[in-house]
C-alpha positions as a Markdown table, in Angstrom:
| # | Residue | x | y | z |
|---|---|---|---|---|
| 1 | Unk | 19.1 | 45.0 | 10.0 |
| 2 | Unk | 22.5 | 45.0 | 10.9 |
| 3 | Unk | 22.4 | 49.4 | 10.4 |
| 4 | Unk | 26.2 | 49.9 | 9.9 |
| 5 | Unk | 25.0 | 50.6 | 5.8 |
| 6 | Unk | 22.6 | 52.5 | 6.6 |
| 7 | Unk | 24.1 | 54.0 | 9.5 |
| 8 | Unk | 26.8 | 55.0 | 6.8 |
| 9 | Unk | 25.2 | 56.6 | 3.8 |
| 10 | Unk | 23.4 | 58.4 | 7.2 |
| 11 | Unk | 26.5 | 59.7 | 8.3 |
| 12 | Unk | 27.7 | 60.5 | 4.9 |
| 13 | Unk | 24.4 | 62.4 | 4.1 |
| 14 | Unk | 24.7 | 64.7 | 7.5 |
| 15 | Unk | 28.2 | 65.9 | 6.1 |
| 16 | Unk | 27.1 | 66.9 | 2.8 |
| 17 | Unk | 28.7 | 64.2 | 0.7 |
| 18 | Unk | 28.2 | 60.8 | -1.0 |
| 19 | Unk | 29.3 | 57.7 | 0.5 |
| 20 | Unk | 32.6 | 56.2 | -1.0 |
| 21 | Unk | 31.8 | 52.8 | -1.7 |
| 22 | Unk | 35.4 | 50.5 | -2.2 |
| 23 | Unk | 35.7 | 47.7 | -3.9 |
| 24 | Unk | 38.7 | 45.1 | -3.6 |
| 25 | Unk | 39.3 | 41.3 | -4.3 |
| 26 | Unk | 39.6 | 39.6 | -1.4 |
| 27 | Unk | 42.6 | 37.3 | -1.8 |
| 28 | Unk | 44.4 | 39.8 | -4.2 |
| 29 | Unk | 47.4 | 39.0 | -4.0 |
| 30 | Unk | 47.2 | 36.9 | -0.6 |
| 31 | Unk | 43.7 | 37.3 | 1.9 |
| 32 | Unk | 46.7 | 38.8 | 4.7 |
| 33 | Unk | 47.0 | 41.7 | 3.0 |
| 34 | Unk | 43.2 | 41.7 | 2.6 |
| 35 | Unk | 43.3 | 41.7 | 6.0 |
| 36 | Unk | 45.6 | 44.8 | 6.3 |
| 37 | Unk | 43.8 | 46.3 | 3.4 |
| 38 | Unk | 40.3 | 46.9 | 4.7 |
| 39 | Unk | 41.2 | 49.1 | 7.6 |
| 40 | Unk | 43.6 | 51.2 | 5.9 |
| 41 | Unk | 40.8 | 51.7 | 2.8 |
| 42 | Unk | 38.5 | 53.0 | 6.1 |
| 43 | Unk | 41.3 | 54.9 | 7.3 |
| 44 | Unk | 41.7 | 56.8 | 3.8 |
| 45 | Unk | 38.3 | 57.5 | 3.5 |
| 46 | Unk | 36.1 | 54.7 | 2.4 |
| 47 | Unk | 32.2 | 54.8 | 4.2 |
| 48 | Unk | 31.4 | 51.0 | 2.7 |
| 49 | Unk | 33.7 | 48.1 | 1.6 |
| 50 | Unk | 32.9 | 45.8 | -1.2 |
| 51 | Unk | 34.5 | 42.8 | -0.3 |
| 52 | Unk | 34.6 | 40.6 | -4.2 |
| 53 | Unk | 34.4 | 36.7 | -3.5 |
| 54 | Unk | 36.9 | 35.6 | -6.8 |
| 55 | Unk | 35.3 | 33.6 | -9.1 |
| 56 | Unk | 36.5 | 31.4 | -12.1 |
| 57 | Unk | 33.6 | 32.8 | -15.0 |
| 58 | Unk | 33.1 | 36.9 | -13.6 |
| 59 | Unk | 30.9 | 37.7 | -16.8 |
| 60 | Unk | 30.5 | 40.9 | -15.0 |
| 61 | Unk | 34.1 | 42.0 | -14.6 |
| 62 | Unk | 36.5 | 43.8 | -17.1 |
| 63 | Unk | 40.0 | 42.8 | -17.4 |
| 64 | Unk | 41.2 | 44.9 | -14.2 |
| 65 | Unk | 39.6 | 42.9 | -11.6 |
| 66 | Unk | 39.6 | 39.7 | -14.1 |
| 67 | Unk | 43.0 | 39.3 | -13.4 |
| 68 | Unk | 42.4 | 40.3 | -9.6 |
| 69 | Unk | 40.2 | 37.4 | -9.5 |
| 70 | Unk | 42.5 | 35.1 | -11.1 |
| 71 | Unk | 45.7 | 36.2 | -8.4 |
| 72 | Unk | 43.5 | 35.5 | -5.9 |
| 73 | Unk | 42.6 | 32.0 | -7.2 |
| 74 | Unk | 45.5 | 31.2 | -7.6 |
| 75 | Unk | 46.6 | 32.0 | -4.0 |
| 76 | Unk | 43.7 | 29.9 | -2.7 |
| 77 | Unk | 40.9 | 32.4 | -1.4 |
| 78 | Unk | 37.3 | 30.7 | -1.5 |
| 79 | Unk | 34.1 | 32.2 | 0.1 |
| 80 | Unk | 34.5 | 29.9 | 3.3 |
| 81 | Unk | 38.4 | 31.5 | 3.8 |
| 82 | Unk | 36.8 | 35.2 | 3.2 |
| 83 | Unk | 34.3 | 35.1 | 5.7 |
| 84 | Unk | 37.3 | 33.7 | 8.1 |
| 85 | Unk | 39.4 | 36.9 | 6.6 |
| 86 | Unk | 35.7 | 39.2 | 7.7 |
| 87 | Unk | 35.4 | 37.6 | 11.4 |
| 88 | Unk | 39.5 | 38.1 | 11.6 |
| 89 | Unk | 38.7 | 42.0 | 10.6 |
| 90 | Unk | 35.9 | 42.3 | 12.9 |
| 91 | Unk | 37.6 | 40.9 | 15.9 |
| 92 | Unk | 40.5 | 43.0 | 15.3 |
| 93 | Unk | 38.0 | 46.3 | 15.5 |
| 94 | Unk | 37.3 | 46.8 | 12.0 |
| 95 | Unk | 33.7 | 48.4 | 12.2 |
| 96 | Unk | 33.0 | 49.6 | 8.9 |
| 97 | Unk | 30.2 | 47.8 | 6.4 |
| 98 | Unk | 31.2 | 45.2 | 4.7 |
| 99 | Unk | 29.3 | 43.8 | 1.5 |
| 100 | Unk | 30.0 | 40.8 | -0.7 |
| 101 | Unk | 30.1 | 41.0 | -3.8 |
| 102 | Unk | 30.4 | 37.3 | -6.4 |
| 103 | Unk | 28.5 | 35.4 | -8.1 |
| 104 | Unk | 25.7 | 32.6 | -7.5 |
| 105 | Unk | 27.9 | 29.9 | -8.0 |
| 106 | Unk | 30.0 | 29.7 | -5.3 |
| 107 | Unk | 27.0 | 30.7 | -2.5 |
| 108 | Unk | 25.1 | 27.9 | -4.5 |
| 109 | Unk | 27.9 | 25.4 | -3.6 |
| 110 | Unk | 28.2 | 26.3 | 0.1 |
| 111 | Unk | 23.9 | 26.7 | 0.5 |
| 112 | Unk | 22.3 | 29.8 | 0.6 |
| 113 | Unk | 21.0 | 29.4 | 4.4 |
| 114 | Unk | 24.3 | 28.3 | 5.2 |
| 115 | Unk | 26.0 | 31.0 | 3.6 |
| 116 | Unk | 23.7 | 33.6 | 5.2 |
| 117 | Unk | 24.0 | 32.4 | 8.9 |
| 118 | Unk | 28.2 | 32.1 | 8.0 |
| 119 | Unk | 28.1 | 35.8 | 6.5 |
| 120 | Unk | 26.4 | 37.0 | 9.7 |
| 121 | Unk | 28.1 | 35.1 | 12.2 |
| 122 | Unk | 31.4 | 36.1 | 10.5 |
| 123 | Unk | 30.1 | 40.2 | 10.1 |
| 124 | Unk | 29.5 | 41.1 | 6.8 |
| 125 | Unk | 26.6 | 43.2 | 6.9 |
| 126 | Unk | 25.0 | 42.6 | 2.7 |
| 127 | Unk | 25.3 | 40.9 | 0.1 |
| 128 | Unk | 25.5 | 41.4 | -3.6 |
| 129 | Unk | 24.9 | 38.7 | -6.3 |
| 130 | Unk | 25.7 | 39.8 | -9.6 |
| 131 | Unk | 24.5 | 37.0 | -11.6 |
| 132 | Unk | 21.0 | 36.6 | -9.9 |
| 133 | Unk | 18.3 | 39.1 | -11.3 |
| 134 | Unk | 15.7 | 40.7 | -8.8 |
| 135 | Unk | 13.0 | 38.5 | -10.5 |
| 136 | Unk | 14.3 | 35.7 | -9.4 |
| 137 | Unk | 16.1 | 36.5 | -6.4 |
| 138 | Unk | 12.9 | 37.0 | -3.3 |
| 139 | Unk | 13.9 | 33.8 | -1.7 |
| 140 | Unk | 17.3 | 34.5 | -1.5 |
| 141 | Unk | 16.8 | 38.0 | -0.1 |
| 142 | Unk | 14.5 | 36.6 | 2.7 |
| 143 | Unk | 17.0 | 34.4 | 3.8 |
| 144 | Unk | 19.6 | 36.7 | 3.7 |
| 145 | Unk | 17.2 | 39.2 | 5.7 |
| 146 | Unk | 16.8 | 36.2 | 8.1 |
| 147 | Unk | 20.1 | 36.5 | 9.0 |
| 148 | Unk | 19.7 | 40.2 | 9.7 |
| 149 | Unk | 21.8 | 40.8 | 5.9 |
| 150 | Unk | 20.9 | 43.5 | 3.9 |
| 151 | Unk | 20.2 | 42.1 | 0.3 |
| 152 | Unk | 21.8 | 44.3 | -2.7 |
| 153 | Unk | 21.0 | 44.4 | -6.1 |
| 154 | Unk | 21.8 | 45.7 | -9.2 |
| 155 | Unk | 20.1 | 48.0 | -11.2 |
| 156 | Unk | 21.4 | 49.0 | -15.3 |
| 157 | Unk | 20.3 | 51.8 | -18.0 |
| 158 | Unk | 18.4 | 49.5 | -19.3 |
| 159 | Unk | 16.3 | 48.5 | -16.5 |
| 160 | Unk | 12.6 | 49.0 | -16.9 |
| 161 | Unk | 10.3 | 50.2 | -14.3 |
| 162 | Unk | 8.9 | 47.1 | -13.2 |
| 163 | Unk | 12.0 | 45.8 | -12.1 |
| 164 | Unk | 13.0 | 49.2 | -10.8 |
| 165 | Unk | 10.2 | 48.8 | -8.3 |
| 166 | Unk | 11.3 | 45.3 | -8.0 |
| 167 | Unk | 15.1 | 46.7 | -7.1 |
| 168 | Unk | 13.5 | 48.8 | -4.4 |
| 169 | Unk | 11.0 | 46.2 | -2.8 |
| 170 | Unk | 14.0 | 43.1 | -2.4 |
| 171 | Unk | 17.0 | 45.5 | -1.7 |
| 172 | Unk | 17.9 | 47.1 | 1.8 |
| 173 | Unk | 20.7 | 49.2 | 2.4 |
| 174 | Unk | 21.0 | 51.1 | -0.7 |
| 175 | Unk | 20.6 | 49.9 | -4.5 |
| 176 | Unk | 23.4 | 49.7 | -6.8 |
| 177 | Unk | 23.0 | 51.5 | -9.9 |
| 178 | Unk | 25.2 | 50.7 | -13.0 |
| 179 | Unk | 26.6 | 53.8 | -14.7 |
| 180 | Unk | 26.2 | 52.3 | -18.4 |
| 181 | Unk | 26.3 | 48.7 | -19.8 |
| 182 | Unk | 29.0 | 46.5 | -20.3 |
| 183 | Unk | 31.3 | 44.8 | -17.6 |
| 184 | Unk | 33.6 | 46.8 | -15.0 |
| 185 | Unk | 36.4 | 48.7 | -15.9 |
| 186 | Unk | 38.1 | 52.3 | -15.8 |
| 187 | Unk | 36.4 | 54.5 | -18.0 |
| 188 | Unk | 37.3 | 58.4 | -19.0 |
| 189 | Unk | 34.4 | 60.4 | -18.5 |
| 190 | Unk | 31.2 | 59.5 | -16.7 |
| 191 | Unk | 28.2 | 58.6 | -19.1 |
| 192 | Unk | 26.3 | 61.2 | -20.6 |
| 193 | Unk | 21.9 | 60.4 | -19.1 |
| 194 | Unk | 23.3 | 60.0 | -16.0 |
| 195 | Unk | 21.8 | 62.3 | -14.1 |
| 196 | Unk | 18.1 | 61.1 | -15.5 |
| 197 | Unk | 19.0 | 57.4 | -14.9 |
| 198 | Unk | 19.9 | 58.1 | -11.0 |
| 199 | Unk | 15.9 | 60.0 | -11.2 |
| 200 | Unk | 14.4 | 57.1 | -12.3 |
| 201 | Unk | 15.5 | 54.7 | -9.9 |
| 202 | Unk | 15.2 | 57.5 | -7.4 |
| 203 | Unk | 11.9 | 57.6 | -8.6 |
| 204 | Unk | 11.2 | 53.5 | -8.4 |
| 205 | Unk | 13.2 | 52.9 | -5.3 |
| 206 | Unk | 11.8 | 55.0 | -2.7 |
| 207 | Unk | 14.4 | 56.2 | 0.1 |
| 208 | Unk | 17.0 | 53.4 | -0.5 |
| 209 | Unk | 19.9 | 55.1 | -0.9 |
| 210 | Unk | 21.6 | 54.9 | -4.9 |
| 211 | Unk | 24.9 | 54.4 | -5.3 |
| 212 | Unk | 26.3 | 54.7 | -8.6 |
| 213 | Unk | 29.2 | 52.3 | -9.8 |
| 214 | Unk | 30.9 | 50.6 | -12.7 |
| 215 | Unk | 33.5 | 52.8 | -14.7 |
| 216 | Unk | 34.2 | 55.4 | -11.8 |
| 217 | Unk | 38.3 | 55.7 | -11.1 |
| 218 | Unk | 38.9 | 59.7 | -10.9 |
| 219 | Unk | 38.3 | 62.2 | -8.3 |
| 220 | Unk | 36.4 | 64.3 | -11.3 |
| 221 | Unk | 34.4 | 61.7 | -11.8 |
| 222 | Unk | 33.7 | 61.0 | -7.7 |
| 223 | Unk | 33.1 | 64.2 | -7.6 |
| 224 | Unk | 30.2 | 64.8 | -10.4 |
| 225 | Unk | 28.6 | 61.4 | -9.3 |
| 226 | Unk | 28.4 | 62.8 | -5.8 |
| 227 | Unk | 26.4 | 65.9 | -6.8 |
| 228 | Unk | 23.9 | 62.8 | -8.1 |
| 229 | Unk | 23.7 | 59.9 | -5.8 |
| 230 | Unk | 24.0 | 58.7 | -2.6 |
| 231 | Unk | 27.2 | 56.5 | -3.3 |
| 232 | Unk | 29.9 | 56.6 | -5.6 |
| 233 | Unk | 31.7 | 53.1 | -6.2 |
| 234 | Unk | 35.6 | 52.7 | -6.8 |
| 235 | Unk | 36.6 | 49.2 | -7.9 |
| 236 | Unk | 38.7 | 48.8 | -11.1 |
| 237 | Unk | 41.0 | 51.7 | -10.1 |
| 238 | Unk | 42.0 | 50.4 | -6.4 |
| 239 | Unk | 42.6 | 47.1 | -8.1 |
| 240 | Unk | 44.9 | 48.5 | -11.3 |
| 241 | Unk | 46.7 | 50.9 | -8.0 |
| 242 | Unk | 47.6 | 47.7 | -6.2 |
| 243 | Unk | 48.5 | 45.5 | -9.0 |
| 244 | Unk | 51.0 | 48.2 | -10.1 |
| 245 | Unk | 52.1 | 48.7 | -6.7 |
| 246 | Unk | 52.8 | 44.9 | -7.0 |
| 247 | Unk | 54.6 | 45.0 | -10.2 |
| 248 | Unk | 56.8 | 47.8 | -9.0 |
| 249 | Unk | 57.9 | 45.9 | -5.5 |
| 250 | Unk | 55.8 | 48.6 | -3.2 |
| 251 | Unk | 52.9 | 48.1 | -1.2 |
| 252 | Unk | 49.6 | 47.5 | -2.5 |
| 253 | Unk | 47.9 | 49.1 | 0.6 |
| 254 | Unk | 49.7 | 52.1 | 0.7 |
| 255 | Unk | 49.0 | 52.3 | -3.0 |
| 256 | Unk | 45.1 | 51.6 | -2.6 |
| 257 | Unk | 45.2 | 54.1 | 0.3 |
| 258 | Unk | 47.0 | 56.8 | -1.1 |
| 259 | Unk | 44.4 | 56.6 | -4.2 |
| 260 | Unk | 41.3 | 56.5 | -1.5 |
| 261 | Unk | 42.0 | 59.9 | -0.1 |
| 262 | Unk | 42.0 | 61.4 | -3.3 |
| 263 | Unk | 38.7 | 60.3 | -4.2 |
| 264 | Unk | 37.2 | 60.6 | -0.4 |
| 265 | Unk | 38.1 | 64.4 | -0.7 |
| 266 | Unk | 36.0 | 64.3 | -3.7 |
| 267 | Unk | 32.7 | 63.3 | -2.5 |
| 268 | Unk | 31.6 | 66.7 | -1.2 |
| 269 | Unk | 28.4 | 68.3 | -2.9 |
């Protein structure tokens, strides 16, 4: 395996905190300020980055990042020009993780093999595929681990305990653990059964580290996460920051920054 995700929750873990996991649309508004985007997030705070590959059906995404999606469509991103945008990063010293997170569609259209050796060659260190359940996804993680990638999946309230186990057999580099159902979005409080959902998948998943996502925007809510999981993941809030930034003529990565150092201070336990 690569080791920079597990080298981070790691690191996180020695200094008595949850990992900040970031999520951003790459391509939103333009993949150059993508590029100036993902070291300021790791300046401000972030441990992991979740890099989102646009897509024109995100059945998984709320309005926030729906619309993220769509700018970044509209500008031209693809998967091919993102993993040029990750290999850019990493030759200008960006050493963070970096984790993709799309759909099935567009890694279908390039080839899974080829999209694994690309993702590698280019840096990205995982891969999340929203759209592709564990139960069908073993070939697709052993090519990704082929590749020395670290295969991600997703994990819901819902989930039973076979595919729990499932989760924790096909995943390396932590599991990601939704907070309640539905799509992404900001949300105002964090879901009551939390704290027994993270057990049970704790329970399923071995020593993968669980990060806990979807409806998280608020250092309160960063910071009673943390005192659960491994991870806490920020999407819809970075996006709605830098799209009002937009709107308003300032800059979206100062916005997206300024918003990641409140919720890195946060993550203590």
């Amino acid at each position: 395996m690569s080791g920079r995700i597990s080298r981070a929750f790691t690191h996180a873990a020695r200094e008595g905190r949850a990992a900040l996991v970031v999520f951003v649309e790459a391509g939103d508004p333009t993949l150059d300020v993508t590029l100036r985007l993902l070291p300021a997030l790791v300046e401000a705070g972030a441990d992991v980055i979740e890099l989102g590959v646009p897509f024109s059906d995100p059945i998984a995404d709320g309005p926030a990042i729906q619309r993220a999606g769509e700018r970044a469509l509209a500008a031209g991103a693809s998967l091919a020009g993102i993993l040029d945008l990750v290999a850019r990063a990493r030759s200008g010293g960006l050493d963070a993780p970096i984790v993709l997170f799309g759909y099935a569609n567009p890694v279908l259209a390039m080839g899974e093999a080829a999209f694994a050796s690309r993702a590698a060659e280019a840096g990205v260190d995982g891969a999340l595929v929203t759209d592709l359940p564990p139960e069908e996804g073993l070939a697709f993680a052993s090519t990704l681990r082929a590749t020395r990638l670290d295969p991600v999946f997703l994990l819901a309230p819902t989930s039973p305990p076979r595919r729990i186990k499932t989760v924790g057999r096909l995943s390396r580099g932590f599991v990601y653990v939704v907070s309640r159902p539905g799509v992404t979005g900001v949300r105002a409080d964090v879901p009551e059964g939390l704290e027994d959902l993270v057990a049970r998948v704790r329970a399923g998943v071995g020593r993968l580290p669980v990060a806990v996502g979807f409806g998280i925007s608020t250092p309160a809510q960063v910071a009673a996460v943390a005192r659960l999981a491994d991870g806490v993941v920020v999407g819809s809030a970075v996006v709605l920051a830098m799209e009002g930034a937009v709107t308003a003529g300032r800059d979206p990565v100062a916005a997206a920054a300024q918003l990641v150092r409140g919720l890195a201070a946060a993550t203590g336990r």
